[in-house]
C-alpha positions, -999 to +999 in steps of 0.1 A: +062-784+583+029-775+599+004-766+572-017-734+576-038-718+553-063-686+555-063-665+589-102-670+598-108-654+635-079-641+661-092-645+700-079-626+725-081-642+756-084-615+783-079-609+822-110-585+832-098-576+868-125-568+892-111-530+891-123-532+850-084-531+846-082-556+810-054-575+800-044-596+764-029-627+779-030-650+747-042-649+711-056-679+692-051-676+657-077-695+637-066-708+601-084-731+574-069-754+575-050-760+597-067-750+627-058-729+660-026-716+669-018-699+700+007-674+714+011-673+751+038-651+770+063-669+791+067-674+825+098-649+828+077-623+813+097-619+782+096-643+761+060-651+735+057-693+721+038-701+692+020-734+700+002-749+666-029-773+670-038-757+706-075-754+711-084-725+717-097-722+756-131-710+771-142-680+790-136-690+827-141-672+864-114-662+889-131-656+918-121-626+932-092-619+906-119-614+881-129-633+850-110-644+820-129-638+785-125-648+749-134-617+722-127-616+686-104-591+675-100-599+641-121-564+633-092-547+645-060-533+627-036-544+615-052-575+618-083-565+598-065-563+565-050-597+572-086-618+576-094-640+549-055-645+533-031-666+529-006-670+555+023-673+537+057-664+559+062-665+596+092-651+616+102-653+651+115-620+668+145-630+685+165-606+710+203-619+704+210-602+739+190-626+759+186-648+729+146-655+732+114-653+713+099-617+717+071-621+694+065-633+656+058-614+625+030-630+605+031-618+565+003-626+543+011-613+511+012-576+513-006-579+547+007-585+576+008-579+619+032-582+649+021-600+680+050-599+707+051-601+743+043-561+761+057-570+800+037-603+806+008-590+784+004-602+747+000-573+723-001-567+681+007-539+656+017-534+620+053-519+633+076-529+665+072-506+695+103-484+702+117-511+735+121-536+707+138-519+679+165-505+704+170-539+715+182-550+678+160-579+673+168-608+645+141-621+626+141-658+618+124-681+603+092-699+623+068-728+617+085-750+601 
């Protein structure tokens, strides 16, 4: 059982392309205690793991691909309401037709947010965008 307590910061780590295009790639999730967590999309641009005790990285250059930044987002809904409480259920959002980890849901009493995987870009919201409820996801039970 991995213990986590209060959601302090989220971090999004973002791709700034050298066009200005911007792009979430992860989110670190910051709890006391209990420390970082982060979410990374997958490889075959589907899938989103949940990786506990994961420092969370530094801004770095890319050269001509652009920069990579870290920026707090924990000012923005739905996460806002979530800052500062309990974290007290977490659920994997599993497609049975492909059978992988989409995203999680996060619940913190009556707060709560979705972080999921948009097409190799990591994204959040209070409600699942339309692509994922036609797919029929399963929630399950995460972090344990």
């Amino acid at each position: 059982m991995i213990e986590v307590g209060f959601l302090v910061d989220v971090v999004a780590s973002r791709h700034v392309e050298t066009s200005g295009q911007v792009s979430d790639i992860d989110y670190y999730l910051r709890f006391d205690p209990g420390g970082w967590i982060q979410l990374r999309c997958g490889a075959d641009g589907e899938s989103l793991a949940l990786n506990p005790g994961v420092a969370r990285e530094n801004a770095y250059e890319m050269g001509r691909y652009g920069r990579v930044t870290m920026t707090s987002i924990k000012a923005t809904a739905p996460i806002e309401d979530a800052i500062n409480k309990r974290l007290t259920h977490v659920e994997a959002i599993v497609i049975p037709k492909v059978n992988k980890t989409v995203g999680f849901r996060f619940t913190f009493g009556a707060a709560g947010f979705l972080i999921f995987n948009w097409g190799d870009d990591i994204a959040s919201a209070a409600e699942l965008p339309d692509y994922l409820v036609d797919l029929n996801p399963r929630f399950e039970p995460a972090l344990r």
